[in-house]
C-alpha positions as CSV (number, residue, x, y, z in Angstrom):
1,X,3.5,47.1,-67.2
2,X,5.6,45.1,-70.2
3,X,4.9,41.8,-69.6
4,X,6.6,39.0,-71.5
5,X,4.7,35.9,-72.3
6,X,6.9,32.7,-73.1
7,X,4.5,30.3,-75.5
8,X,2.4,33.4,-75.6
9,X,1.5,31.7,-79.7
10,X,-0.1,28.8,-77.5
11,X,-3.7,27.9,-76.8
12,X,-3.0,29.2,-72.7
13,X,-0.5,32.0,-73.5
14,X,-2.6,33.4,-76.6
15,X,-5.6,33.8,-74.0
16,X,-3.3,35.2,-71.7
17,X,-1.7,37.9,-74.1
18,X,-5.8,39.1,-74.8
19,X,-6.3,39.5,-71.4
20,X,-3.2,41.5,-70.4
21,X,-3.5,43.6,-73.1
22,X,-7.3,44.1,-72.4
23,X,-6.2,45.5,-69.0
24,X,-4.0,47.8,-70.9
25,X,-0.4,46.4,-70.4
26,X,2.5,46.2,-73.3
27,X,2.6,42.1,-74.0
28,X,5.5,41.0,-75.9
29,X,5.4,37.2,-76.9
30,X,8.9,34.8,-77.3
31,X,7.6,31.2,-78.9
32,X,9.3,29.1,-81.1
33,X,5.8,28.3,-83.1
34,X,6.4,24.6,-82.9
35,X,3.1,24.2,-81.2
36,X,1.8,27.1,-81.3
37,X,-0.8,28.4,-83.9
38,X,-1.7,31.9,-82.9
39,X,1.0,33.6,-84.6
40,X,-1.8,35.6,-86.7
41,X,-3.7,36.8,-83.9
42,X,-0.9,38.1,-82.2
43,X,0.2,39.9,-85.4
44,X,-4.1,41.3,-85.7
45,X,-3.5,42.1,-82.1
46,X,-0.5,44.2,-82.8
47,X,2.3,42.3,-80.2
48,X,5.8,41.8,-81.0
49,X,6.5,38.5,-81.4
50,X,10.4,36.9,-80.9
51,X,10.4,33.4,-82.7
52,X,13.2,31.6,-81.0
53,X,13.9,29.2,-78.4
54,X,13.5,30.1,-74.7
55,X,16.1,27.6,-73.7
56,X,18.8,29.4,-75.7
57,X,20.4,31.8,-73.2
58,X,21.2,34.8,-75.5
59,X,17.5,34.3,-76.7
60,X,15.6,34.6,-73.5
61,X,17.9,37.7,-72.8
62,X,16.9,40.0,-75.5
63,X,13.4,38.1,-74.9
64,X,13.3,39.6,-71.2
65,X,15.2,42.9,-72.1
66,X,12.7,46.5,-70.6
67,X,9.8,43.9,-69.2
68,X,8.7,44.1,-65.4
69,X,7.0,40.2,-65.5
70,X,7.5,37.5,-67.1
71,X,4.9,35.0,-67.4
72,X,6.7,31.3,-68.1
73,X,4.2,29.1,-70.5
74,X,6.7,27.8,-72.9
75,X,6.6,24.0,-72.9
76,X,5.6,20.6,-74.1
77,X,3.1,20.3,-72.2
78,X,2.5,16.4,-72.6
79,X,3.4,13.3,-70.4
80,X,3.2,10.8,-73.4
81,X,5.6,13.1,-75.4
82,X,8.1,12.8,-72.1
83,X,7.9,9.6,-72.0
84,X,8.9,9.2,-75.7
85,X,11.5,11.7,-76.1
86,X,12.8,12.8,-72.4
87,X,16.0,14.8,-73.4
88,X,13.9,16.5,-75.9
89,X,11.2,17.7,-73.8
90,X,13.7,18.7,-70.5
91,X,15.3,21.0,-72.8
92,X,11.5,22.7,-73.8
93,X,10.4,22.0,-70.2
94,X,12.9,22.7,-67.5
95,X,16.2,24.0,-69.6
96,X,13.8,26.9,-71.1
97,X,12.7,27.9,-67.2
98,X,16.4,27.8,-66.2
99,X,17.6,30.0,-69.1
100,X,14.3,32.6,-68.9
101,X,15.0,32.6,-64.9
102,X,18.6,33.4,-65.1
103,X,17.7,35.9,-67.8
104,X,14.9,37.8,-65.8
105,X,16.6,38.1,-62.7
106,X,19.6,39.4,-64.3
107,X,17.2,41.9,-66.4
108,X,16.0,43.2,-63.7
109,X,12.2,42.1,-63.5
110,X,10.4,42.1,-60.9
111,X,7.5,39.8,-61.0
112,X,7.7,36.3,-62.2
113,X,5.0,34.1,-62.9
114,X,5.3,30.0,-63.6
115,X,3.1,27.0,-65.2
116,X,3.5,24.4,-63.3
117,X,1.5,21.5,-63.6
118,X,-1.2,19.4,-61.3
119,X,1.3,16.4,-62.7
120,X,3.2,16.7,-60.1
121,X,1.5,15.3,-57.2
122,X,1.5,11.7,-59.7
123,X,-0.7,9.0,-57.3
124,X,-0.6,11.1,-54.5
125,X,-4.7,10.6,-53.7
126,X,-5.6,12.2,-50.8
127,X,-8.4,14.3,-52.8
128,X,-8.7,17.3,-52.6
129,X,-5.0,17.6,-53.5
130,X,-3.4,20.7,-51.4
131,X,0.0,22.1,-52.5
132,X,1.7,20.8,-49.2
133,X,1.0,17.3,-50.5
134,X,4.4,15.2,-51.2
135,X,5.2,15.1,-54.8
136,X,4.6,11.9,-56.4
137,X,5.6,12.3,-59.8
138,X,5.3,9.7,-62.6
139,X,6.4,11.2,-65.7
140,X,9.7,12.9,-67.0
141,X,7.5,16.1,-68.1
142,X,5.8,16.1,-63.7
143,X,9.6,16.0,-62.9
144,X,10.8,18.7,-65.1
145,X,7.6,21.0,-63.7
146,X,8.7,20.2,-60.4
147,X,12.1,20.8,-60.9
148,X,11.3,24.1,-62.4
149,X,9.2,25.1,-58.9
150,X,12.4,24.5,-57.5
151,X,14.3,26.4,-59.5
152,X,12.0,29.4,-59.2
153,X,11.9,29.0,-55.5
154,X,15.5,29.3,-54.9
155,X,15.6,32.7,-56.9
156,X,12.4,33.7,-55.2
157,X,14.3,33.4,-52.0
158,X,17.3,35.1,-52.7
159,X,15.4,38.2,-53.4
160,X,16.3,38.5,-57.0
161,X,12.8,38.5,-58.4
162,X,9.6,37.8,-56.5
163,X,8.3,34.1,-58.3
164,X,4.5,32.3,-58.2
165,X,3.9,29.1,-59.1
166,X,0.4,27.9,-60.6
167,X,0.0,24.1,-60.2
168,X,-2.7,23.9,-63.6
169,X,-5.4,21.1,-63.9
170,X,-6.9,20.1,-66.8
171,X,-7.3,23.4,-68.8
172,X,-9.6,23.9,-72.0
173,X,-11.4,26.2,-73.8
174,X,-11.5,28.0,-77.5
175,X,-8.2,27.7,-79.6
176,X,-6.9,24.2,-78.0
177,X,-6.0,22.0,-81.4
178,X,-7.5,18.7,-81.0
179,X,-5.3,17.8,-84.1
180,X,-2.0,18.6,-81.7
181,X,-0.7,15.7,-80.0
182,X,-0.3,17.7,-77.0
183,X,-4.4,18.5,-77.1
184,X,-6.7,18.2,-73.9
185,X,-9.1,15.5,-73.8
186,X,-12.5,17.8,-74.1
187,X,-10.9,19.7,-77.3
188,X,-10.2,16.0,-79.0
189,X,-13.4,14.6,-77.6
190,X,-15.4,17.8,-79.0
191,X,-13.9,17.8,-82.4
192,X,-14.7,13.9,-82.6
193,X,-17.8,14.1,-81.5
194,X,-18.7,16.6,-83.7
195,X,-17.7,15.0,-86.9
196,X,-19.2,11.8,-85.4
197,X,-16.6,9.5,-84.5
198,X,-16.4,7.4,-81.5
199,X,-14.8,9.0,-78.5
200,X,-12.2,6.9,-77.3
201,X,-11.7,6.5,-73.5
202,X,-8.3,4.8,-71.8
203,X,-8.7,2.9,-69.5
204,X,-12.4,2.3,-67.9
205,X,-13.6,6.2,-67.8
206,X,-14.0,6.4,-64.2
207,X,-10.8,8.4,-63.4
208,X,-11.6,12.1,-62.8
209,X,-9.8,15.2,-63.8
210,X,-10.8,18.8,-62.4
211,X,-11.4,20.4,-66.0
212,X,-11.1,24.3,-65.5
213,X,-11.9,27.2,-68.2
214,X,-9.1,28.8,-69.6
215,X,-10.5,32.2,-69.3
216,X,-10.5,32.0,-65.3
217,X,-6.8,30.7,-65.8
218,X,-5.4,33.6,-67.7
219,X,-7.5,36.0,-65.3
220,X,-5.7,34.5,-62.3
221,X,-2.1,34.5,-64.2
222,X,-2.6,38.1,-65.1
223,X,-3.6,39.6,-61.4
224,X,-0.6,37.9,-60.0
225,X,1.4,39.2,-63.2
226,X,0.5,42.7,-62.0
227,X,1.1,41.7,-58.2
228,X,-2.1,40.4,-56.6
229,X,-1.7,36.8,-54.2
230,X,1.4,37.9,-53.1
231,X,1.6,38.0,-49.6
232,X,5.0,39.3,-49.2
233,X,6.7,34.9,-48.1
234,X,9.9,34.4,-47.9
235,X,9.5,31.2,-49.5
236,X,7.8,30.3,-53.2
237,X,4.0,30.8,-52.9
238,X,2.5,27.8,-55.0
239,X,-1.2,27.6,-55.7
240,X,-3.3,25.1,-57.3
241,X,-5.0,26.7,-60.2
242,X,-8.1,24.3,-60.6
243,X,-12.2,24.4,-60.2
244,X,-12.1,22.6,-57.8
245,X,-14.5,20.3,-58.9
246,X,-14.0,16.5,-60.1
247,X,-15.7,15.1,-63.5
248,X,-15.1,11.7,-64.8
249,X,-14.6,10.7,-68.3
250,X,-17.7,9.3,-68.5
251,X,-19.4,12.2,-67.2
252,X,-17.5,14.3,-69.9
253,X,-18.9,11.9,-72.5
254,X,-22.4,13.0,-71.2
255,X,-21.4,16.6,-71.3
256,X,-20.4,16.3,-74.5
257,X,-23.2,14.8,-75.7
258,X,-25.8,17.3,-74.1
259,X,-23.4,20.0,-75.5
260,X,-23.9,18.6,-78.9
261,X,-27.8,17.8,-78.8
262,X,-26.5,13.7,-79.2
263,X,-25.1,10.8,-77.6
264,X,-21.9,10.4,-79.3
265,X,-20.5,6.6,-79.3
266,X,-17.4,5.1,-77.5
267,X,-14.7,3.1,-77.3
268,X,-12.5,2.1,-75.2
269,X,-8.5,1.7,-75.1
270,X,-6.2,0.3,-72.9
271,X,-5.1,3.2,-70.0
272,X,-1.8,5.1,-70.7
273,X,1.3,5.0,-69.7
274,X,1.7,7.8,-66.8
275,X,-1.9,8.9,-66.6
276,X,-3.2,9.3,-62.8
277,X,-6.7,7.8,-61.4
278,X,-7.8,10.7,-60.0
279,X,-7.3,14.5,-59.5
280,X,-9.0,17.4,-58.2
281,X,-7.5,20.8,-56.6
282,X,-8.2,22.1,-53.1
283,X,-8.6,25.5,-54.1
284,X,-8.3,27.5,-50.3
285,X,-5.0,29.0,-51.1
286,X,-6.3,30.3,-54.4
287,X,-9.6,31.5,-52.8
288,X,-7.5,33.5,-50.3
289,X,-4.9,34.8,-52.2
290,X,-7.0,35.8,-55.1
291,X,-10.1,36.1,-53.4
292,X,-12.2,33.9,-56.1
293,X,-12.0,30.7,-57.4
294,X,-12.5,29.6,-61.3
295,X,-16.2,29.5,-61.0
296,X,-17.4,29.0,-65.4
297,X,-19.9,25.8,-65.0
298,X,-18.4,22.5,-67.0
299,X,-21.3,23.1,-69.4
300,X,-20.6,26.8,-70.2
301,X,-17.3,26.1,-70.6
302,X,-17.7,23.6,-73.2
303,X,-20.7,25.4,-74.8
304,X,-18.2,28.4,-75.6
305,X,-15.4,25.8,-76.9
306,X,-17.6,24.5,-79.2
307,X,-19.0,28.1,-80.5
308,X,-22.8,28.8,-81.3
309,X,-22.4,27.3,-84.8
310,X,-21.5,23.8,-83.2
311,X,-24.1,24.2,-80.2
312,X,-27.0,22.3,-79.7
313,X,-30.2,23.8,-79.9
């Protein structure tokens, strides 16, 4: 299989480019590198690598040209950033899926696979969240991932690729920059902690987030890259892609801190614009269709962010 990976210089698409190629596919990578840092890697690793932007039409063309999947990570993947700049980040978020859709159905591929984003069920609470939930989103980048569902649903159904959607959670792991903007909380709490600066929570640190590791994300992008949980629907098969599991900021703080071998300090902010209370994945659908669910422990996870140099003990 050739599989093309949109973003693929990313912290999510790198991972995923190491594991498709570990299972001995042909990864080519389109990213315009204006978030992405992995450029080098790819080049040790040997992938071609098309610097452009996935929202330019004749781009994503020669980007989807000979591959049989396409797997859609290109984005800004940041609700303050939305907020900020809207027209910006539609053309990165939902402009780029258009253009890479039209361009893979009319290449000919077969499989295509989608980031969406846990975002898009906004204050919806009824924990754990299932993918029939109603969409509640509160953020121009939540609407552009739903939008994009929606857009890879109706060429889903008129047979001109088959489509899955991944609904992500809070993903981290090695290689997220907690100097980008865009960062995860655990790489920027990590990174602070570890030079020994004060962690600084919004809001009061009781909202929760389902954290998940990103190697258990790329394993389950690649399997339904190469076909697995599809079960043949007519309509868009979307699956949370979560641990199903919810952790407060608080707890993280202590996690942190245990990872470390100290109790780093805090402080606290005012809550941000956007931001939900609470989240956390009901992860049946990905159990059935995949027949696991992301199972690396909170602890391990962060322990393998951090590396064994930065480890306690």
């Amino acid at each position: 299989m050739r599989a093309l990976v949109t973003g693929g210089a990313g912290f999510i698409g790198s991972h995923l480019v190491e594991r498709l190629l570990a299972a001995g596919h042909e990864v080519r990578v389109l990213d315009d590198l204006s978030s992405g840092r992995n450029a080098g890697l790819l080049e040790r690793l040997g992938v071609e690598l098309v610097v452009g932007d996935a929202a330019d039409p004749g781009t994503a063309a020669a980007a989807v040209s000979g591959c049989d999947a396409v797997c859609h990570l290109a984005a800004v993947a940041s609700v303050a950033a939305s907020v900020e700049e809207p027209l910006r980040t539609l053309r990165a978020n939902l402009v780029s899926t258009v253009a890479v859709l039209e361009a893979a159905a009319a290449g000919g591929v077969s499989r295509f696979v989608y980031a969406s984003s846990a975002a898009v069920y906004g204050r919806n609470q009824e924990l754990p969240l299932r993918e029939d939930a109603r969409p509640q989103p509160l953020s121009p980048y939540a609407a552009d991932k739903l939008a994009g569902e929606h857009y890879l649903a109706h060429h889903h159904r008129s047979g001109a690729l088959r489509g899955h959607a991944f609904r992500f959670f809070n993903v981290y792991g090695p290689r997220q920059d907690p100097a980008s903007p865009y960062s995860g909380v655990i790489s920027v709490f990590l990174d602070r902690a570890a030079a020994g600066l004060p962690l600084v929570v919004h809001g009061d640190g009781r909202q929760t987030r389902d954290f998940v590791y990103v190697a258990d994300v790329v394993d389950v992008l690649a399997r339904a890259a190469e076909g697995q949980g599809d079960e043949g629907d007519a309509e868009l098969p979307v699956t949370n892609l979560g641990r199903g599991a919810s952790v407060s900021v608080l707890e993280l703080v202590e996690a942190v801190g245990e990872a470390l071998g100290s109790r780093p300090r805090v402080e606290f902010g005012p809550p941000r614009p956007g931001d939900v209370r609470h989240s956390r994945a009901d992860v049946t659908l990905l159990a059935r269709r995949f027949g696991s669910v992301p199972a690396t422990p909170l602890a391990e996870g962060l322990r393998a962010t951090l590396g064994p140099a930065r480890t306690a003990g």
